[in-house]
Phi, psi and omega in degrees: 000133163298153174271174159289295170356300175281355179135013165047202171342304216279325207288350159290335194269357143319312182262016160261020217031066207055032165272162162254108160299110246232331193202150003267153195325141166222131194313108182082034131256322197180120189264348171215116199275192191244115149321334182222153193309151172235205162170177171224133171205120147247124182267001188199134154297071212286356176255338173300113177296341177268349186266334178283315173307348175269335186261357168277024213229119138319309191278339175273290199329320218279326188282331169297312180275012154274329195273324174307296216285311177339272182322316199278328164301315165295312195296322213278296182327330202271000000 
């Protein structure tokens, strides 16, 4: 196991296949795991001007949050 020193968690995510594992507790990393499924997600840099023109866009919103609804649907299915 890595220390935090060498990069803790993120220096880990390479062998989740570019996930970060959030659970179950790993002994000098996080003492309190997450009971449920998670995710972290950014889908648009808002500082990029073409990617802040896509979240100023109802109909892209509307498509990112079709995709979102998607991924969770699938995941709730298996």
């Amino acid at each position: 196991m890595r220390s935090r020193a060498a990069g803790g968690l993120a220096a880990l995510a390479g062998e989740y296949n570019h996930l970060l594992l959030l659970g179950p507790a790993m002994r000098g990393f996080f003492s309190t795991p997450a009971q449920m499924p998670g995710a972290v997600i950014e889908p648009l840099y808002v500082t990029d001007p073409f990617e802040g023109s896509i979240a100023d866009s109802v109909m892209d919103q509307q498509v990112i949050a079709s995709g979102i609804a998607s991924a969770i649907e699938r995941f709730v299915a298996r």
